[in-house]
C-alpha positions as CSV (number, residue, x, y, z in Angstrom):
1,X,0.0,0.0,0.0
2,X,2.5,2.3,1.0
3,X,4.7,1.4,-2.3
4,X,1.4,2.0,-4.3
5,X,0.9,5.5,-2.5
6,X,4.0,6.8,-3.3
7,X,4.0,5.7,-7.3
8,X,0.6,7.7,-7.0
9,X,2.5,10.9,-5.5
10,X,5.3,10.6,-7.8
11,X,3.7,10.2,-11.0
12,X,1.2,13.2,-9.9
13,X,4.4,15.2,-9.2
14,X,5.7,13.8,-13.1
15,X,2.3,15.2,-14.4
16,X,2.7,18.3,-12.2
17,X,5.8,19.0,-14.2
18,X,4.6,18.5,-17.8
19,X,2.1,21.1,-16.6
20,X,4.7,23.3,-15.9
21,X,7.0,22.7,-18.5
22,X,4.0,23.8,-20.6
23,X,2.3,27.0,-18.7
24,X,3.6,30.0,-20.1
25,X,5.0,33.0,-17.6
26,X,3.4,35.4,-19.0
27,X,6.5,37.2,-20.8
28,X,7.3,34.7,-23.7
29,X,8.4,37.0,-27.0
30,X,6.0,37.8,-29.5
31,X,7.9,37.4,-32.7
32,X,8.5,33.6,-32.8
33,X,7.0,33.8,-36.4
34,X,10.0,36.1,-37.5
35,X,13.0,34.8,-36.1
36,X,14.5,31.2,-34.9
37,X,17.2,29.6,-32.7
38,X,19.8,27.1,-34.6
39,X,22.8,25.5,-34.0
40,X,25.5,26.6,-36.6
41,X,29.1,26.0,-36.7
42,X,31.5,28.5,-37.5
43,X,33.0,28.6,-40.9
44,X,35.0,31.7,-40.7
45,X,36.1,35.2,-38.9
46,X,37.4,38.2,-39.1
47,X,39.1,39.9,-36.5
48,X,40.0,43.0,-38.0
49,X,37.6,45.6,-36.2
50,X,38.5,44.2,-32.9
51,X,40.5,46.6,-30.8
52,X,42.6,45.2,-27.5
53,X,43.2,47.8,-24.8
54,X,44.7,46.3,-22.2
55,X,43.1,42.7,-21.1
56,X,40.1,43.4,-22.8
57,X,39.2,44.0,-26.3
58,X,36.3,45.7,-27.7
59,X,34.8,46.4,-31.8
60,X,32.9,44.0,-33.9
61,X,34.3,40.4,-34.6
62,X,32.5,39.2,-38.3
63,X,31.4,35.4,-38.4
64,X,30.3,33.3,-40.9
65,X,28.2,30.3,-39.9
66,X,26.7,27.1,-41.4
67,X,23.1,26.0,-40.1
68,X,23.3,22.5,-38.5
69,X,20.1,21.6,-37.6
70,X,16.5,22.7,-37.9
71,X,14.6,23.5,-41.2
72,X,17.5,26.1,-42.3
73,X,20.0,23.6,-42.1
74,X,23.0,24.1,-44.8
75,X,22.3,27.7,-45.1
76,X,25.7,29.7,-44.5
77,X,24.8,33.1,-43.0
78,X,27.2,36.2,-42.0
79,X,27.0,37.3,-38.4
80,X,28.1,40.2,-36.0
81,X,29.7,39.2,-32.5
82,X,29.4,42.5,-31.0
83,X,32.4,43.0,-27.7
84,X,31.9,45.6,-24.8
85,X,34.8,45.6,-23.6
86,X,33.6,43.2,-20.3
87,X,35.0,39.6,-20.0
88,X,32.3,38.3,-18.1
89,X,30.4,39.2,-21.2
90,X,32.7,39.2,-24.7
91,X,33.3,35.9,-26.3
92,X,35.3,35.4,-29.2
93,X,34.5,32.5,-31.8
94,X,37.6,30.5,-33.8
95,X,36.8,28.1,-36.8
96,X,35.1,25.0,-35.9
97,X,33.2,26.1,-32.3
98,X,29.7,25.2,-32.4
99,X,27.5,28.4,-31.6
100,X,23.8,29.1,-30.8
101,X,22.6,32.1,-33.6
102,X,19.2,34.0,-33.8
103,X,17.9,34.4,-37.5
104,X,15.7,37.0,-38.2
105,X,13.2,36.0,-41.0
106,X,11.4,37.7,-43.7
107,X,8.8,34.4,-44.4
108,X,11.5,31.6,-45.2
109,X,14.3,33.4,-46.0
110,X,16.9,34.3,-43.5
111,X,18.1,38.2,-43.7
112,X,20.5,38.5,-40.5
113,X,21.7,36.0,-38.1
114,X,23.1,37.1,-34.8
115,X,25.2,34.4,-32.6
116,X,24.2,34.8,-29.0
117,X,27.3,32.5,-27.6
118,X,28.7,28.8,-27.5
119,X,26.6,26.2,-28.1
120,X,26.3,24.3,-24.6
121,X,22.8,22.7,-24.4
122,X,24.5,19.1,-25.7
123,X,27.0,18.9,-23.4
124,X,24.2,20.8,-20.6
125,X,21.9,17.7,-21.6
126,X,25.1,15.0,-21.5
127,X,25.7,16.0,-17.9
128,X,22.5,16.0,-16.7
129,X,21.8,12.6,-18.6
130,X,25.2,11.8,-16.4
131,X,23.6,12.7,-12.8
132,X,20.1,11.0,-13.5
133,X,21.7,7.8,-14.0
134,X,23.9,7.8,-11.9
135,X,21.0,9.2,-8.6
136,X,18.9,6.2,-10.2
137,X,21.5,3.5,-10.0
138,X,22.4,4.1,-6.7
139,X,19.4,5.1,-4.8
140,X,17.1,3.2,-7.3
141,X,13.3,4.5,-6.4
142,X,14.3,6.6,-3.8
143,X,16.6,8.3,-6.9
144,X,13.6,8.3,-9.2
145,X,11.7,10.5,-6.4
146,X,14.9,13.2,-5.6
147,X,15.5,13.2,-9.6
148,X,11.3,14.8,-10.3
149,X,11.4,16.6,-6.9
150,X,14.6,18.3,-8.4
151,X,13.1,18.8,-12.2
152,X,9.6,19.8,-10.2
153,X,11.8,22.6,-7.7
154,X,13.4,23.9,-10.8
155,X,10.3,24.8,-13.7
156,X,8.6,25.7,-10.0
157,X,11.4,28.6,-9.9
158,X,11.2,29.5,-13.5
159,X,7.8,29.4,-14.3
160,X,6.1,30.6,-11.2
161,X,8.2,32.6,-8.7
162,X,10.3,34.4,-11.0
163,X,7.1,35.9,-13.1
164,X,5.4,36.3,-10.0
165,X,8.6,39.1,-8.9
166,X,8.0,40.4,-12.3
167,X,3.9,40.3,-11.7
168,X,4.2,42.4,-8.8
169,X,3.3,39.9,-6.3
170,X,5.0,40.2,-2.9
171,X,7.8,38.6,-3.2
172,X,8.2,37.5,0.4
173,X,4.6,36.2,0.5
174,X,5.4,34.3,-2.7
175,X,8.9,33.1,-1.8
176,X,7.7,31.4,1.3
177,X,4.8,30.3,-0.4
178,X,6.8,28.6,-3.2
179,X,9.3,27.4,-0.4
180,X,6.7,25.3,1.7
181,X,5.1,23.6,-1.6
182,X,8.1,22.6,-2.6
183,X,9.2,21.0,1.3
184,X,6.0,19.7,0.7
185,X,6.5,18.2,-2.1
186,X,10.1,17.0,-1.7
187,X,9.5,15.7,1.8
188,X,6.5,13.7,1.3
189,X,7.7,12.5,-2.1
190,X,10.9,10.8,-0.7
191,X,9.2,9.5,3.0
192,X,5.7,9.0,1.7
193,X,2.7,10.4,4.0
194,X,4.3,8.9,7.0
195,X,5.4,10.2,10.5
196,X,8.6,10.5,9.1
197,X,7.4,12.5,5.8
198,X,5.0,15.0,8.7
199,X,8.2,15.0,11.2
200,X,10.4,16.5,8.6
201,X,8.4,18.4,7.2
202,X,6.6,20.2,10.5
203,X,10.7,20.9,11.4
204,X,11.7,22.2,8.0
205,X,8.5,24.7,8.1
206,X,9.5,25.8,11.5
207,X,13.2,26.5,10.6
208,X,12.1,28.0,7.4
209,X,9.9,30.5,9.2
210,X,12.6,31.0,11.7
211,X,14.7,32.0,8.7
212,X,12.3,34.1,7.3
213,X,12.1,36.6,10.1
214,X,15.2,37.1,10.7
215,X,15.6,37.6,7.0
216,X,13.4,40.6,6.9
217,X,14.8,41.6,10.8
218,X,18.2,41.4,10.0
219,X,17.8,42.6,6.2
220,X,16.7,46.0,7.5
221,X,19.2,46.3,10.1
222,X,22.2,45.9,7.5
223,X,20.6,48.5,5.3
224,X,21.3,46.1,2.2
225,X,19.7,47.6,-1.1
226,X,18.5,44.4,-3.3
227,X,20.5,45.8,-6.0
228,X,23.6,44.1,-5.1
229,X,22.9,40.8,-6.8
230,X,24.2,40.9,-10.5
231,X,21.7,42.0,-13.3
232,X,19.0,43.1,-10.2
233,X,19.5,47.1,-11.4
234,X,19.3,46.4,-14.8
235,X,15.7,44.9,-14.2
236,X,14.8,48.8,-13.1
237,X,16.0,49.9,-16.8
238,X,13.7,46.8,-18.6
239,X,10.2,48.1,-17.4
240,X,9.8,47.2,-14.1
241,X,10.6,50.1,-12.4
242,X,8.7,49.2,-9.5
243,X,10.0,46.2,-8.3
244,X,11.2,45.6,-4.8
245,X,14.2,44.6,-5.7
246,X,14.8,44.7,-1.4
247,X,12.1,42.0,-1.0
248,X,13.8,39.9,-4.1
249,X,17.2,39.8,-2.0
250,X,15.5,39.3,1.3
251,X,13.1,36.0,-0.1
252,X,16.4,35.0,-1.6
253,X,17.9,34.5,1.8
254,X,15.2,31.5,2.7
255,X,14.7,30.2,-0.5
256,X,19.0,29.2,-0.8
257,X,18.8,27.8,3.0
258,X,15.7,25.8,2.2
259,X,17.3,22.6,0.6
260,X,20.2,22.3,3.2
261,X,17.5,23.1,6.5
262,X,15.0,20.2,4.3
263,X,18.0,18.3,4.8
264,X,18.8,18.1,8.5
265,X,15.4,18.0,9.3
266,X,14.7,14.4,7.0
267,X,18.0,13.9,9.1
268,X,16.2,14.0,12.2
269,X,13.2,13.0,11.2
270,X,14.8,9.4,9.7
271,X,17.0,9.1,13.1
272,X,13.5,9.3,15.2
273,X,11.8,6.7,13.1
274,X,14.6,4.2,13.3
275,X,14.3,4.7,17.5
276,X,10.8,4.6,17.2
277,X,11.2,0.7,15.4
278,X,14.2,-0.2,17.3
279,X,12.9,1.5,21.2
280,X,9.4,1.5,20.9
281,X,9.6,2.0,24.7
282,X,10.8,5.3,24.7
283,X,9.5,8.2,26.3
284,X,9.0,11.5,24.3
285,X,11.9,13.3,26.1
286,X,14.4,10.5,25.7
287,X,13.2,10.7,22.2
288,X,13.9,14.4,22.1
289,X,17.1,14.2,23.8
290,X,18.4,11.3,21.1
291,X,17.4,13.6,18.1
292,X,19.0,16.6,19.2
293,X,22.0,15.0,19.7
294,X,22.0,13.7,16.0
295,X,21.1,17.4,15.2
296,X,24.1,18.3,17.2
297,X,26.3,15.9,15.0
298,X,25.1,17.3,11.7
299,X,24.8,21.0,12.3
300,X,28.7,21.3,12.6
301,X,28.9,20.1,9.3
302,X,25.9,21.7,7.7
303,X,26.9,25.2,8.9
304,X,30.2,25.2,7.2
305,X,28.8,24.2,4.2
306,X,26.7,27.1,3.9
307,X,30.3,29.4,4.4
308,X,31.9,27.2,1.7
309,X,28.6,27.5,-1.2
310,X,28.5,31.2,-0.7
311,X,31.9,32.4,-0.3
312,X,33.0,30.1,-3.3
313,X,30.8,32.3,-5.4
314,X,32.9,35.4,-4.0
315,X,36.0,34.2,-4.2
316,X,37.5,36.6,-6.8
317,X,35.8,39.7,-5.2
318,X,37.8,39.1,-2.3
319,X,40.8,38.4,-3.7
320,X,41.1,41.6,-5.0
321,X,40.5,43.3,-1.6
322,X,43.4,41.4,-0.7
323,X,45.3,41.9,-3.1
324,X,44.7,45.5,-2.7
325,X,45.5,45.1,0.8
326,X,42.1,46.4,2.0
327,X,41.8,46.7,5.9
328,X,39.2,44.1,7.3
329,X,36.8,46.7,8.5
330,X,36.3,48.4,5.2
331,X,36.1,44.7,3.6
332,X,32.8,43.9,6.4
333,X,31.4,46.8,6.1
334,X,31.0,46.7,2.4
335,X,27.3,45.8,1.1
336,X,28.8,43.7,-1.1
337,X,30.4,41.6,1.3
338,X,27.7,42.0,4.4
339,X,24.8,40.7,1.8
340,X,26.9,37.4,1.7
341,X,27.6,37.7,5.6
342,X,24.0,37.9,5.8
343,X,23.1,34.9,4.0
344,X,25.4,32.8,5.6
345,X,24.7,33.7,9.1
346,X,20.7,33.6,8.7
347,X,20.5,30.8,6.7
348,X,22.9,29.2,9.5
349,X,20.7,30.2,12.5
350,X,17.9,28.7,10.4
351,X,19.6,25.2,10.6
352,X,20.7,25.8,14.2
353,X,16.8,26.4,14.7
354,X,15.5,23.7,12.7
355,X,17.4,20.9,14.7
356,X,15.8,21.2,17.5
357,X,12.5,22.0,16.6
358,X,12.5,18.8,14.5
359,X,13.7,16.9,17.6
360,X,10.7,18.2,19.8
361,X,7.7,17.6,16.9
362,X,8.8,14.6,16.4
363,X,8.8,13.7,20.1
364,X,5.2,14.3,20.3
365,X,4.1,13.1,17.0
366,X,6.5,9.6,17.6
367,X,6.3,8.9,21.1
368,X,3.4,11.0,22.7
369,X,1.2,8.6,24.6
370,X,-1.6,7.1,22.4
371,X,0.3,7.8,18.8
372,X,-0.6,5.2,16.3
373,X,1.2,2.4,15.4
374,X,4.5,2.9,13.5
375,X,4.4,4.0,9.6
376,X,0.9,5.6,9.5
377,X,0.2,9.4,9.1
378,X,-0.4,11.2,13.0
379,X,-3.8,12.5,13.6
380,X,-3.7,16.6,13.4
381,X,-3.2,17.9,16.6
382,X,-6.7,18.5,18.5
């Protein structure tokens, strides 16, 4: 029954995501009749109008591309790879690299193509061909379930919280909102609609909310303008002026600590349900006192690895403040820095939090007198 229960959950979740994969968000371009995406390969270039000044180079590189695939295919096209001057952004094409080009259509013929940059979605696709396999082969089922929860989390993100920001919903409201589904979904898709499945997931909610407050608490009190996150001012300059870009940054905080406080509370919630079948004797506070010291064990770990994810993003902003030899209180004090300080710390008390608030609900839901037999979903609290 329970095997049956959760093919039912996860092929609802598979159907969930076709739906998604399908709903539009609302800001799809309107001139798919005139222009088309291809693969090409590059046939020639000509460097000539590209200027270097310094490290960087800026002009016009010309490219001449063959069509590869698609209903152009075998057309040879000429092409403008336009350089700013910004390495993050420039990319220079040789003979031979496979690119991705827009072609702008006048009914069938092609009148301009414009590469956009290196063709990646094969080798994107390889790799993630790569990881399904190999979270199926060793977790089997269990692998099935984590690979649509991930697949489900991710067109979630694209197609519903990210137009909502751009919608003018609250972004707050709808971060959290987005958040619990998909704990909700995750959870109960991976331990079924068991005590386990309701353990972790009461925990996770709890720590999530945790982390939500002091999100907004804390956000105002380091007087961090939402801006700081790459691309967040040019979204002023595209027609959405009145965006809270503030609220964007703050939701941010809960929504990257959410995957890392689901995890230590299944933790916990796994640890309680292996004393429940092994010491079905115990009382609620022994129970308690067993899962926060496995919440003890894991936050140590958990914490650092919050540190690690988001400083490894900043690693070459602060390398040039020491290379620069910048003194340590100008480096804090900078929003820059202090949003990632922010992050870390919050998203850290959040998994602090969750441990033990995992430990007590599952307690009561486990090993508070008159709970069910083992396995079956707890009866709401009266």
């Amino acid at each position: 029954m329970k095997d049956k229960r959760h093919v039912l959950l996860a092929l609802a979740l598979a159907l969930a995501s076709l739906f998604l994969l399908w709903l539009p968000t609302g800001f799809e371009r309107q001139d798919a009749g005139f222009s088309a995406r291809a693969k090409a390969v590059v046939l020639e270039t000509d460097d000539s109008r590209v200027f270097r000044f310094g490290i960087v180079r800026e002009g016009t590189q010309e490219v001449k591309v063959r069509i590869l695939r698609g209903p152009f295919k075998g057309i040879e096209a000429e092409a403008a790879n336009q350089l700013v001057g910004k390495m993050e952004l420039d990319k220079l094409f040789a003979p031979g690299d496979r690119v991705l080009v827009v072609l702008d259509l006048d009914g069938n013929r092609v009148v301009h193509a414009n590469v956009v940059d290196h063709y990646r979605l094969d080798t994107e696709l390889l790799l993630f061909g790569l990881f399904s396999v190999l979270l199926v082969a060793f977790a089997g089922w269990t692998g099935v379930s984590a690979l649509l929860s991930f697949v489900f989390s991710a067109l979630t993100i694209w197609k519903i919280l990210l137009p909502g920001f751009l919608k003018g919903m609250d972004p707050l409201v709808l971060t959290f909102g987005v958040v619990g589904g998909l704990t909700a979904v995750i959870i109960f898709l991976v331990a079924g609609l068991t005590k386990k499945g309701f353990t972790a997931f009461s925990g996770a909610m709890a720590g999530l909310a945790v982390t939500a407050a002091l999100s907004v608490l804390f956000g105002k009190a380091f007087q961090i303008h939402g801006a700081v996150k790459p691309f967040s001012e040019t979204l002023l300059y595209c027609g959405f002026p009145n965006l809270d870009l503030g609220k964007v940054f703050l939701g941010g905080i809960f929504l990257a600590s959410s995957g890392a406080v689901m995890d230590l509370a299944m933790d916990i919630a796994a640890a309680m349900d292996e004393m429940k079948a092994r010491h079905p004797g115990l009382t609620a506070a022994q129970a308690v006192a067993t899962g926060l010291s496995v919440g003890r064990s894991v936050i140590g770990t958990m914490t650092t690895t919050l540190l690690l994810a988001y400083s490894g993003g900043f690693s070459a902003m602060l390398m040039v403040f020491i290379a620069q030899g910048t003194p340590i209180q100008n480096v804090l004090n900078l929003q820059y820095v202090a949003s990632e300080i922010l992050h870390t710390l919050v998203g850290s008390f959040g998994l602090v939090t969750v441990a033990p608030l995992t430990a007590v609900l599952g307690g009561w839901i486990y090993f508070r007198k008159g709970a069910k037999e083992r396995g079956k979903f707890p009866n709401p609290p009266s």
